[in-house]
C-alpha positions in Angstrom: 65.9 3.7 214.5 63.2 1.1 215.8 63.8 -1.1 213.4 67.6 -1.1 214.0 66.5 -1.6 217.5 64.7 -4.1 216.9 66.8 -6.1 214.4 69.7 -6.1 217.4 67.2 -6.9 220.2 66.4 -10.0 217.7 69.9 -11.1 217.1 70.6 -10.9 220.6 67.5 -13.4 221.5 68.7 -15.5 218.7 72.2 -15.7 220.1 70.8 -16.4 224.3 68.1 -19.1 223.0 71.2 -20.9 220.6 74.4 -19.6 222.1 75.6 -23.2 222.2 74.8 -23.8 218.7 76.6 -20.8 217.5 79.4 -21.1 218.7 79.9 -24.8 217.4 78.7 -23.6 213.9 81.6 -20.9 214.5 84.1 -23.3 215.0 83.4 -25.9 212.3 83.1 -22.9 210.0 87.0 -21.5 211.3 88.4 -25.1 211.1 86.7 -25.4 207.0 88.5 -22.3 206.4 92.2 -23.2 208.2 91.3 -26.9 205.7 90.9 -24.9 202.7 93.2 -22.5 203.2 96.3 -25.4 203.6 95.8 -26.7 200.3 98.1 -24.6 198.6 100.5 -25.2 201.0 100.3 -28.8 201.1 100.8 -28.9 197.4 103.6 -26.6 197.3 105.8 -29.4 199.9 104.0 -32.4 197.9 102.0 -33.5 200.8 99.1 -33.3 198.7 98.1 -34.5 195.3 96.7 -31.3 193.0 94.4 -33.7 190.7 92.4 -34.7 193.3 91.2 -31.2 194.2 92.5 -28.7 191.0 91.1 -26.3 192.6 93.5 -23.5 194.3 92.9 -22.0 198.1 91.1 -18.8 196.7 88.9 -20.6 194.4 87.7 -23.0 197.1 87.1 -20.1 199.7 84.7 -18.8 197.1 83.1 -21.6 196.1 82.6 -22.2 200.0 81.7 -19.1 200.8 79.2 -18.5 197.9 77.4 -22.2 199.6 77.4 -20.8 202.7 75.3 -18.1 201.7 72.8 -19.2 199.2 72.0 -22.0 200.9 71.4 -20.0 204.0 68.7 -18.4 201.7 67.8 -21.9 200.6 67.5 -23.3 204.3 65.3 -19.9 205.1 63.4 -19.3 202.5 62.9 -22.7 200.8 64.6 -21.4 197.4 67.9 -19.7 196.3 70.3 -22.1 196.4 71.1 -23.5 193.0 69.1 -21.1 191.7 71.7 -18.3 192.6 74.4 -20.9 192.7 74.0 -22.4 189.3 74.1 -19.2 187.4 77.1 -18.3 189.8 79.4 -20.7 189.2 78.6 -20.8 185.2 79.7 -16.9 185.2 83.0 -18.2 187.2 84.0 -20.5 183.9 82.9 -23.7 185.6 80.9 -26.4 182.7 77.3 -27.1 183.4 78.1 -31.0 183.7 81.0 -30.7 186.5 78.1 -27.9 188.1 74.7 -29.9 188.6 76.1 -33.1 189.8 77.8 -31.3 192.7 74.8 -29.1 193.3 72.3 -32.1 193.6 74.9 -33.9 196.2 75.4 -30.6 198.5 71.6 -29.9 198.0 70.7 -34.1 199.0 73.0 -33.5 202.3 71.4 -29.8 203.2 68.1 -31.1 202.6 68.1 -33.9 205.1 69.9 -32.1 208.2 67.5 -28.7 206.8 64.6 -31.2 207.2 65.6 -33.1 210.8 66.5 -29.2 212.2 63.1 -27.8 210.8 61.4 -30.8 212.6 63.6 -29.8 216.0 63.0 -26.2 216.0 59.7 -26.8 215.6 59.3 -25.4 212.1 57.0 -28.5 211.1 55.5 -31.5 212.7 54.8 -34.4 209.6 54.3 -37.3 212.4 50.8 -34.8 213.8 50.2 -32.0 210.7 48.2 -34.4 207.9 48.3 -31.3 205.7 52.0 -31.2 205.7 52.5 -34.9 205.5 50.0 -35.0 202.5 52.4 -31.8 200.6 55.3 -33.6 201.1 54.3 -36.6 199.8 52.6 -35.4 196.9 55.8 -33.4 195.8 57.9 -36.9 196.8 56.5 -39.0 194.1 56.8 -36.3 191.3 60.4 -36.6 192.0 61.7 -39.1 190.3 59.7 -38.6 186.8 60.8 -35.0 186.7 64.0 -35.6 187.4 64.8 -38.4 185.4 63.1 -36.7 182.7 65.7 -33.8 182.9 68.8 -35.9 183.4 68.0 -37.8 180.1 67.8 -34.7 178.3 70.7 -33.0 180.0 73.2 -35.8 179.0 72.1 -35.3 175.6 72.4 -31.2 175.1 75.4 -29.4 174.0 77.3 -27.4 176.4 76.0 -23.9 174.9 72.7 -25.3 174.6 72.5 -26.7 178.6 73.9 -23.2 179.4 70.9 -21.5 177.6 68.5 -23.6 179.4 69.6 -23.2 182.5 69.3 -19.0 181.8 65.9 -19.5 180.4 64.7 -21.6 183.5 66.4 -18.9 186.1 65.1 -15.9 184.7 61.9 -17.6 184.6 62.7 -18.8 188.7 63.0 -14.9 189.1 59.8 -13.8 188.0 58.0 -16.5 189.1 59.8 -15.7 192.9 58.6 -11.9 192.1 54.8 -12.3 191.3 54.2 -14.8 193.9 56.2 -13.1 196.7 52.6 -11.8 198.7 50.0 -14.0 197.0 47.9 -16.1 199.7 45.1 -18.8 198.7 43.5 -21.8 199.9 45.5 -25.3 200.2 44.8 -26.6 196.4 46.6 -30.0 196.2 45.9 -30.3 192.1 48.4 -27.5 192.4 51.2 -28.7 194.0 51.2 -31.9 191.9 51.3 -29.3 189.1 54.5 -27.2 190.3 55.5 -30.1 192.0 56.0 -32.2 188.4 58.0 -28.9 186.5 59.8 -27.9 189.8 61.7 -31.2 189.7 62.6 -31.1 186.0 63.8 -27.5 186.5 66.3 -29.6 189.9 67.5 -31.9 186.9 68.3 -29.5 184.3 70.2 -26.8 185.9 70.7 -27.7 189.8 68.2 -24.8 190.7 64.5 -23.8 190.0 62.7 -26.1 192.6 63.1 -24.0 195.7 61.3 -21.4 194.3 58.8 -23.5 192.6 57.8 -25.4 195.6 57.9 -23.0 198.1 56.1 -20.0 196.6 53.8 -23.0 195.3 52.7 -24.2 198.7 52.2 -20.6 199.7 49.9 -20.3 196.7 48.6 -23.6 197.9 47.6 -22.7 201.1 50.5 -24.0 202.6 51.9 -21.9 205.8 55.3 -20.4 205.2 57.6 -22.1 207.7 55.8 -25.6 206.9 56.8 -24.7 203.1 59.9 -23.9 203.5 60.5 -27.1 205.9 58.5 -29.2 203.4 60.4 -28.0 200.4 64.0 -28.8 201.9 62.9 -32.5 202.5 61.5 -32.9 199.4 64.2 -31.4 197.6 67.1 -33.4 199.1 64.9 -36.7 197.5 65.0 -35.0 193.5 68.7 -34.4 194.1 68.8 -38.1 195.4 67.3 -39.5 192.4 68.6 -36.7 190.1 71.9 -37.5 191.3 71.7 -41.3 190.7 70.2 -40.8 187.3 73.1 -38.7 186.2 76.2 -41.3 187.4 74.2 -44.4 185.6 74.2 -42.8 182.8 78.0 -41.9 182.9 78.2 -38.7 184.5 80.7 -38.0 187.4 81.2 -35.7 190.5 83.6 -33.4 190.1 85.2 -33.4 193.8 87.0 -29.9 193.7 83.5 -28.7 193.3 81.4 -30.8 195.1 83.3 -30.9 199.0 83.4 -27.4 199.2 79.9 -26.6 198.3 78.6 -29.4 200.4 80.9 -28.0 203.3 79.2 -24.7 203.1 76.0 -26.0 202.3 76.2 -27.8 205.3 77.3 -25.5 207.7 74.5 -22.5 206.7 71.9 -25.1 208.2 72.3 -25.2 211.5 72.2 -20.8 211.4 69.8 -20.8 209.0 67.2 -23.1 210.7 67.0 -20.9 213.7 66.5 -17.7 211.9 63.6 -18.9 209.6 60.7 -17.5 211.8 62.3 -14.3 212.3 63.1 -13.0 208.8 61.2 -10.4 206.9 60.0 -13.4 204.8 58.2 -11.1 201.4 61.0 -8.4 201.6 63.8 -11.3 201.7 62.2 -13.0 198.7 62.0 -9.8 196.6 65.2 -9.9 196.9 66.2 -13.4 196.2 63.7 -12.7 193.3 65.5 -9.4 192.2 68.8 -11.4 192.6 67.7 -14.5 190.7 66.7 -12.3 187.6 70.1 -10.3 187.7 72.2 -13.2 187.6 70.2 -14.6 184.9 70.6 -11.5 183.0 74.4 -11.5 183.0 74.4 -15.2 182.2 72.1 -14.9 179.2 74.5 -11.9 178.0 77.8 -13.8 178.7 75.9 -16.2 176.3 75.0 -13.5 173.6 78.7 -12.2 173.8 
C-alpha cells in the first residue's frame, strides 16, 4: 500500500513540475497516430503511393508503438533499445539489413535530443563535470573503429548467419545487463576504453548491445547512474552516426517504412523519458530489461533452430 502511495504521489509531482511538457508530448503522440492511422485510407482513394511506405496502418502502429517503449527504456536506463528492438522486429519477419540501418538513424536522432534534455534536466553537466566529459570522450573516439569494423563484416554475412549473430550478441547483452545490475566500483577509465571498443561493434552488427555495454560499464567504472545514462545516449547517437554512414557507402539503404516510424517513436519517448530518469527504481528496472533481453533472445535463437 505505501508503495502504491508513493508511486502516485510521484507521478503526480512528475506531472505539476512538467505539466506543460506532457501535454505537448500528448499531443504530438495523438497527431503520429491520426498520421499513421490515414495511410490506409489514403491508399485506398490513391492519394498516396503504397511503395513508398509498404507498410499497412497496423504494422506501423506497432512498429511505432514498440519505439515508443523501448526507447523510453533506452532514454531511462541508458540501454534497451535496439537491444529489445532488434530481436523484435527480426521475430516480426523484418531482414536484418532493412533492421539496423533504420535502428542506427532513430537511435542518431534519440541520442541527440536524449543528450540536450539530460543536459536541461540537469541529469549531467559535461561544460563543469571533467569526469563526465573525460567518459564521453573516451567512448567517442572508439566509435568509429568499432563500428566500422562491424559494418564491413555485416555487409559481408548471410542473412541466417547476421541473424545468429545478432542472437548471440543479445543473449550475451542479457546476462551481461543481469550480473552487472548492483555492482559499484571505482571510476577505471582502462575500462571504459575496453567496453567502450566491443560495445560499438556490438551498435554495428545488430543495432543493439551498446546501451547495456556502456551504461552498466560506467557504473562498473565508477561512473554515477544518471551521468551514465546521459553519457551513454550522446555517445551512442555518434556510433549510429558513423555506423550509419558506413553502411550507405558501402551500398546499403534505409528502408523508409521502417525507419519514420521508429524514429517517430523514438523521438517522442524522450521528452517523458528524460524527466522520469531520477525517479525510477533503477536495479529493479534493469533486471527486468535484463530478464527481457534474454527472453527475446531465446525465442530468436529458437525461431533460428526451427
Amino acid at each position: 500500500m505505501n508503495a502504491a502511495v508513493a508511486t502516485v504521489a510521484t507521478l503526480s509531482d512528475v506531472y505539476r513540475t512538467h505539466r506543460r511538457r506532457l501535454l505537448l508530448w500528448a499531443v504530438l503522440v495523438s497527431s503520429v497516430v491520426l498520421a499513421l492511422l490515414a495511410r490506409d485510407p489514403l491508399v485506398e482513394q490513391g492519394l498516396f503511393d503504397p511503395e513508398w511506405i509498404s507498410l499497412g496502418s497496423a504494422a506501423l502502429l506497432a512498429v511505432f508503438a514498440a519505439a515508443l517503449l523501448c526507447e523510453y527504456l533506452d532514454s531511462s536506463l541508458g540501454m534497451g533499445y535496439g537491444t529489445t528492438l532488434t530481436p523484435l522486429l527480426l521475430l516480426a519477419g523484418f531482414a536484418p539489413l532493412q533492421i539496423v540501418p533504420a535502428v542506427l538513424l532513430s537511435e542518431l536522432l534519440t541520442g541527440l535530443a536524449a543528450g540536450l534534455l539530460h543536459h536541461r534536466d540537469g541529469n549531467i553537466d559535461l561544460r563543469r563535470d571533467h569526469q563526465a566529459r573525460r567518459t564521453f570522450w573516451l567512448l567517442a573516439t572508439l566509435s568509429a573503429v568499432g563500428a566500422i569494423s562491424a559494418v564491413l563484416l555485416a555487409v559481408r554475412l548471410s542473412t541466417q548467419w547476421f541473424s545468429v549473430a545478432i542472437a548471440v550478441i543479445v543473449l550475451g547483452m542479457g546476462l551481461v545487463t543481469l550480473v552487472t545490475a548492483r555492482r559499484r566500483l571505482r571510476y577505471r577509465p582502462a575500462g571504459i576504453l575496453a567496453i567502450g571498443s566491443i560495445a560499438a561493434f556490438n551498435k554495428g552488427l545488430s543495432g543493439g548491445g551498446y546501451g547495456p555495454l556502456v551504461t552498466s560499464g560506467q557504473v562498473v567504472s565508477g561512473v554515477a547512474p544518471r551521468q551514465a545514462v546521459a553519457i551513454t545516449s550522446m555517445a551512442e547517437a555518434l556510433t549510429c552516426l558513423i555506423g550509419l554512414i558506413a553502411y550507405l557507402l558501402l551500398g546499403g539503404a534505409i528502408d523508409w517504412s521502417l525507419a519514420l516510424p521508429l524514429s517517430a517513436g523514438a523521438l517522442l519517448s524522450v521528452p517523458l523519458a528524460t524527466v522520469t530518469v531520477r525517479r525510477l527504481p533503477e536495479a529493479l528496472i534493469r533486471g527486468a530489461v535484463g530478464v527481457l533481453t534474454l527472453t527475446l533472445g531465446g525465442l530468436l535463437a529458437f525461431k533460428l533452430l526451427l
